[in-house]
C-alpha positions as CSV (number, residue, x, y, z in Angstrom):
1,X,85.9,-113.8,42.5
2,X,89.2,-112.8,44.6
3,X,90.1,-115.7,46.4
4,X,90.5,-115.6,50.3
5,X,94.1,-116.7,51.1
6,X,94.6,-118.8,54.4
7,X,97.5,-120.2,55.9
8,X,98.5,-121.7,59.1
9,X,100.0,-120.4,62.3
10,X,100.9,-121.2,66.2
11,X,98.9,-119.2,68.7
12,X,100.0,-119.6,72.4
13,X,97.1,-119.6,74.9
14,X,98.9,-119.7,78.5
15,X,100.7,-122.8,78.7
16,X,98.6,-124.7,75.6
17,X,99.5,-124.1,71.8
18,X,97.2,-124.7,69.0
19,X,97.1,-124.5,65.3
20,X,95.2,-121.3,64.1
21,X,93.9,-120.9,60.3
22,X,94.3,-117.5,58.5
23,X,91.1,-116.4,56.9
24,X,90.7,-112.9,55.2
25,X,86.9,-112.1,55.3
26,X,86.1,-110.2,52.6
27,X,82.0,-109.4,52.4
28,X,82.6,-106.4,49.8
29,X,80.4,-108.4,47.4
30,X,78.4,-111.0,47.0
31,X,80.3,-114.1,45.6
32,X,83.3,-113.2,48.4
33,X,80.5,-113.2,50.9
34,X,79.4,-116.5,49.7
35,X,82.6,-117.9,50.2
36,X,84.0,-116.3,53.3
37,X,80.8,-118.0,55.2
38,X,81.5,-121.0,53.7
39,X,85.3,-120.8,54.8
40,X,84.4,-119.9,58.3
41,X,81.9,-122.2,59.0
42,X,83.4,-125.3,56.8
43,X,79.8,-125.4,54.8
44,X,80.0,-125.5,50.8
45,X,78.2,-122.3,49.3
46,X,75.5,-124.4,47.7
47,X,74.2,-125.2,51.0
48,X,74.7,-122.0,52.2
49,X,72.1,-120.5,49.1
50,X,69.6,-123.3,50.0
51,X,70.1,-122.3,53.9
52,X,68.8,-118.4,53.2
53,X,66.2,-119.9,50.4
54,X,64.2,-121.9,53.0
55,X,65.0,-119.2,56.1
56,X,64.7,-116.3,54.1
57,X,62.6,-114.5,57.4
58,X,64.0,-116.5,59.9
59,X,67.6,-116.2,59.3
60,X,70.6,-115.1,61.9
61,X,73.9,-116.2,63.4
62,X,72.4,-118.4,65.8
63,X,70.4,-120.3,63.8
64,X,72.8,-120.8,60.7
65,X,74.7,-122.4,63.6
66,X,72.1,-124.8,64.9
67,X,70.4,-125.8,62.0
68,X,73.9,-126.8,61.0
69,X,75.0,-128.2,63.9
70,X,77.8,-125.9,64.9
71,X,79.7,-125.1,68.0
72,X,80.0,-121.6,68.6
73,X,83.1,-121.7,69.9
74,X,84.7,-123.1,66.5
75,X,84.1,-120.1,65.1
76,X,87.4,-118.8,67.2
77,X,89.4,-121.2,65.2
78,X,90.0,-119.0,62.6
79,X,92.5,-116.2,62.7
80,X,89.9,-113.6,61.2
81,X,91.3,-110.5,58.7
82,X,88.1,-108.5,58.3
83,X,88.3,-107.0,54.7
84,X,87.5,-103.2,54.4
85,X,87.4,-100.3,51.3
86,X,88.6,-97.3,52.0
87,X,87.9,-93.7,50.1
88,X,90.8,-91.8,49.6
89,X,92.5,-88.8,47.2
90,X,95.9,-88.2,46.4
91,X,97.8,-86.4,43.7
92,X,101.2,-88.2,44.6
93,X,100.1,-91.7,42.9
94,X,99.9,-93.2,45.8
95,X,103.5,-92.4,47.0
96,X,103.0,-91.2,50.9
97,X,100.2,-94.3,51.2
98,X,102.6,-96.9,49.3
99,X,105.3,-95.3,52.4
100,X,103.5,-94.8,55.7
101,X,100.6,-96.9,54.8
102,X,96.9,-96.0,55.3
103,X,96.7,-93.6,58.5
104,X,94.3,-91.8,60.9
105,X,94.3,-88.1,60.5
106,X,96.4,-87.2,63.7
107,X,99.4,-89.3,61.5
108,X,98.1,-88.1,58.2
109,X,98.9,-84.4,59.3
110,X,101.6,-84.9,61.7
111,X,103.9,-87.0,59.1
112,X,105.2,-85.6,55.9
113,X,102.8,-86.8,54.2
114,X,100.9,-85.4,51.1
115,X,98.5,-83.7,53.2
116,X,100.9,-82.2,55.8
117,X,102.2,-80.7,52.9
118,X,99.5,-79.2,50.8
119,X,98.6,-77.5,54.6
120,X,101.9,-76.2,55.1
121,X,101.3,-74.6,51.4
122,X,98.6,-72.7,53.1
123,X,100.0,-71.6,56.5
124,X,98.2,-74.1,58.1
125,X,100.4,-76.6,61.2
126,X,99.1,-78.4,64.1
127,X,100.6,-78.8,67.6
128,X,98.6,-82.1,68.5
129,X,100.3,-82.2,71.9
130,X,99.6,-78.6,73.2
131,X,96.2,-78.9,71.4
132,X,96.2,-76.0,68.6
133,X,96.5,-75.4,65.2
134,X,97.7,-72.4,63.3
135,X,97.1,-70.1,60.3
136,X,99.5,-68.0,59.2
137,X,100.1,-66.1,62.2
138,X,97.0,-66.5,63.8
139,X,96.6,-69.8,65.9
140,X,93.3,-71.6,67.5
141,X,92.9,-73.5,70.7
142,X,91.3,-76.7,70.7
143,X,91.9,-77.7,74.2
144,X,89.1,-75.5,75.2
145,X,85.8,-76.9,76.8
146,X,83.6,-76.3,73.9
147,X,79.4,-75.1,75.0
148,X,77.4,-77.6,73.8
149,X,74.3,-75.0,73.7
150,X,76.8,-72.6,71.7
151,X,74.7,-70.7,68.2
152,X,77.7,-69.4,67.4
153,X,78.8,-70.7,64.1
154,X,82.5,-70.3,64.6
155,X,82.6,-72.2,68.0
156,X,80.4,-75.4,66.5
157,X,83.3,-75.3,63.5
158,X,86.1,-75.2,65.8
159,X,84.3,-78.1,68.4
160,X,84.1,-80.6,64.8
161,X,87.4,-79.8,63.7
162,X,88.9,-81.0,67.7
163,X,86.3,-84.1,67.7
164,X,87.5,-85.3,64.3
165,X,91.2,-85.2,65.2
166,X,90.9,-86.5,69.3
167,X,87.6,-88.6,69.7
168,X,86.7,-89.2,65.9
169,X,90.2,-89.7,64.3
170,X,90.2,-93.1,63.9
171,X,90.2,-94.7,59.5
172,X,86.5,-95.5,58.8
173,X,85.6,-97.5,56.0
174,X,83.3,-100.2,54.7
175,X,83.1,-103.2,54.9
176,X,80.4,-103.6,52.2
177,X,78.8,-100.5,50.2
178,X,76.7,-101.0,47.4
179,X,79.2,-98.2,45.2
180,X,80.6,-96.4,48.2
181,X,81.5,-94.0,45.6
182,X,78.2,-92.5,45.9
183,X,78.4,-92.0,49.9
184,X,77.3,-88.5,51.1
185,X,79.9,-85.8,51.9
186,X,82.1,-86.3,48.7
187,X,84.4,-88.0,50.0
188,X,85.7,-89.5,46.6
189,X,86.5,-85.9,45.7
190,X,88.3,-84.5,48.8
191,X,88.6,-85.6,53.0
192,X,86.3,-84.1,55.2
193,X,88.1,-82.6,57.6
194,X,89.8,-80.3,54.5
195,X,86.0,-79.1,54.3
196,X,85.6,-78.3,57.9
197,X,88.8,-76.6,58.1
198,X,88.2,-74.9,54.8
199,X,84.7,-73.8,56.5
200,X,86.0,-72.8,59.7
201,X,89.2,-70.7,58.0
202,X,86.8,-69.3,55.5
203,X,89.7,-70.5,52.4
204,X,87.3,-72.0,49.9
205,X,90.4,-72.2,47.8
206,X,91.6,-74.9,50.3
207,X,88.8,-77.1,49.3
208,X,88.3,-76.2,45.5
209,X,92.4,-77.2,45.1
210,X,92.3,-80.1,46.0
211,X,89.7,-81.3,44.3
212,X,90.6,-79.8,41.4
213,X,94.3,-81.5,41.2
214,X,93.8,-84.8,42.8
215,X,92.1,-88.2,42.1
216,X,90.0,-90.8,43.8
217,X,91.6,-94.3,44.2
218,X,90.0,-97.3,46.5
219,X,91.8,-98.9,49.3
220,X,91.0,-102.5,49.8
221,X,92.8,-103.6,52.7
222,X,92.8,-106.2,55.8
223,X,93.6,-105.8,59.2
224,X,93.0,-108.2,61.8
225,X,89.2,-108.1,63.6
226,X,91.5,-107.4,67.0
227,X,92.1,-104.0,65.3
228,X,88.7,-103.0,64.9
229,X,86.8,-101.4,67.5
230,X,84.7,-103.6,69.7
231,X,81.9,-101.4,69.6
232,X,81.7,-101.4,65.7
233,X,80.0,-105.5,66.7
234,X,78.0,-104.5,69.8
235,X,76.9,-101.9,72.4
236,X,79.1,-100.8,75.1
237,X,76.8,-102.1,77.4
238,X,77.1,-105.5,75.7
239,X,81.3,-105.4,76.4
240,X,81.2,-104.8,80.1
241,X,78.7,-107.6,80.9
242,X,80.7,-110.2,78.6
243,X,84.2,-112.2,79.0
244,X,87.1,-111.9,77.1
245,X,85.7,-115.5,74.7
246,X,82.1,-114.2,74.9
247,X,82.6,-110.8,72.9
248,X,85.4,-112.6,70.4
249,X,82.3,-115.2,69.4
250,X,79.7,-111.8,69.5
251,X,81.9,-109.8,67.1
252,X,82.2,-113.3,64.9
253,X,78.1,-113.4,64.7
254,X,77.9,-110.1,63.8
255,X,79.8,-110.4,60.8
256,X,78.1,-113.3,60.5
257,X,75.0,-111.9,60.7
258,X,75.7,-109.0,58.2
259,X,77.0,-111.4,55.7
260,X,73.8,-113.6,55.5
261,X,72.3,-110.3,55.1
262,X,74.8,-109.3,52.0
263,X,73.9,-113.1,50.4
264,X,70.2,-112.7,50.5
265,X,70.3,-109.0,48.9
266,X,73.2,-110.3,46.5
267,X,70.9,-113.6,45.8
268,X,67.6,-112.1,45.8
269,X,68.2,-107.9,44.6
270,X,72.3,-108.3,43.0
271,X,72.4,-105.6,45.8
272,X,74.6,-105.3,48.6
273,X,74.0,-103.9,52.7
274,X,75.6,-101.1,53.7
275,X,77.6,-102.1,56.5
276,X,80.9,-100.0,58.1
277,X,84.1,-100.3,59.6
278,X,85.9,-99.3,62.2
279,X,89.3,-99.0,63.2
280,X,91.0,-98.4,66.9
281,X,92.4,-95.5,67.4
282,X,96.1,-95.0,66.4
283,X,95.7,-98.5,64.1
284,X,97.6,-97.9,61.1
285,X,97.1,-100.5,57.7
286,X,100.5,-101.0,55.9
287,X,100.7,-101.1,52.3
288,X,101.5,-105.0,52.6
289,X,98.0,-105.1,54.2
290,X,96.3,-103.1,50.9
291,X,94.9,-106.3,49.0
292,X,93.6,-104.2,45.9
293,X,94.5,-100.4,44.9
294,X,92.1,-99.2,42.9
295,X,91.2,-96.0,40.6
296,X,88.0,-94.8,41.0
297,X,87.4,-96.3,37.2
298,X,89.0,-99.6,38.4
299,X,86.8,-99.8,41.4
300,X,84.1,-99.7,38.8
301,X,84.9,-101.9,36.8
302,X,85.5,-104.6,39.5
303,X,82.1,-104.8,41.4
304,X,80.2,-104.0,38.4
305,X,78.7,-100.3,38.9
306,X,78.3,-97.9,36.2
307,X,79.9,-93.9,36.8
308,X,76.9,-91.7,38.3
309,X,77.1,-88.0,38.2
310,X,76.4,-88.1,41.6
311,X,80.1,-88.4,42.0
312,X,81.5,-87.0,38.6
């Protein structure tokens, strides 16, 4: 088991200071769920397994916390890291993610990265500001109002390619996937915006390259739950009819919740719930903030999953 690393820290709150406890959450697997319950809630795990043995139908946030006699509002206590895996492919072993750190596409193609390089190798650069991208001497307008009836094939290729870099740009992840190397869309072989823009340019050699020349690794990283969107824990509807405490103890009980979820399946099946994560726009994880770097082999190896052909 990775151990969770907690420290101490000041937190002002107006004119009152109080001591705040570092906790990296990590629900990737079962054992780390286990104990990042245990660490949040100050319960020892054995209780914890007889807690989901006797309320195996009955089980949530809510009454974890009352059958133990908890007050909601320690769960705020804890400065929470939520733990996330990340799919990605490189051929530079790492270098531009070890540098600029783990980035949304708008950075990933705007920097010097990797990427903005195997796209300039093609003809391909993108004016974010002015809203357009260009191939060779040909360019395309994304700032156009897009038909949502529209049949045409071209126009619906065009509309994905704009949503994933202004309204859908943000790093998605996982923060538990029983083998996210078997998640649809292959992404353990190439991103998918390359495929959509490799679609929409008609370059099949844009695609095939890259996957041909580049390998899969595994980010595990943490970022604090502040940086993760608010509705990745609850429904929009939810945030405007809550204060500022009431949706920091909602988003708590819904990892909560998912992690009781990930003990029972990891107790009862040595499975694991699919559960995902979602950054703010415009977050970006440093390196420092990558707690494991994995190959695709190593990622294996560690959470105990055999290689598939499903992502050979």
């Amino acid at each position: 088991m990775e151990v969770s690393s907690c420290y101490n820290k000041c937190k002002s709150i107006g004119e009152e200071t109080i001591l705040s406890i570092k906790l990296e959450y990590d629900i990737t697997a079962y054992q780390e769920s286990l104990y990042s319950l245990s660490q949040l809630t100050n319960q020892n795990e054995r209780e914890i397994e007889e807690y989901i043995i006797l309320n195996l139908q009955d089980y949530s946030a809510n009454h974890y916390l009352e059958e133990f006699n908890i007050d909601e509002r320690s769960l705020l206590e804890k400065d929470l890291w939520l733990t996330s895996l990340h799919v990605t492919t490189n051929n530079d072993d790492c270098a531009s993610l070890k540098k600029y750190g783990l980035m949304d596409i708008q950075k990933a193609i705007s920097l010097v990265t990797q990427f903005y390089q195997y796209l300039k190798q093609f003809g391909i650069t993108f004016d974010l500001v002015q809203k357009k991208f260009t191939h060779k001497n040909k360019t395309y307008d994304l700032s156009k109002k897009f038909n949502a009836f529209s049949t045409d094939d071209k126009e619906q290729q065009l509309e994905t390619l704009e949503r994933k870099l202004y309204k859908d740009n943000q790093i998605n992840g996982f923060y538990s996937y029983d083998n996210m190397l078997t998640y649809g869309g292959y992404v353990n072989r190439r991103p998918e915006f390359l495929c959509n823009l490799a679609e929409f340019l008609d370059i099949p050699n844009l695609l095939y390259d890259w996957e041909r020349n580049n390998k899969c690794y595994v980010i595990k990283f943490i970022a604090p739950i502040s940086e993760y969107t608010d509705w990745n824990f609850m429904n929009s509807w939810e945030i405007d009819s809550l204060d500022d405490e009431e949706i920091e103890i909602k988003k708590r009980k819904w990892m909560m919740n998912v992690t009781l979820s990930n003990i029972i399946d990891g107790f009862f099946h040595q499975s694991i719930r699919e559960n995902y994560s979602y950054l703010r726009p415009n977050v970006i994880i440093p390196y420092s903030n990558f707690t494991e770097l994995y190959t695709d082999d190593e990622y294996l190896k560690a959470y105990g999953y055999e290689r598939s052909k499903k992502y050979q």
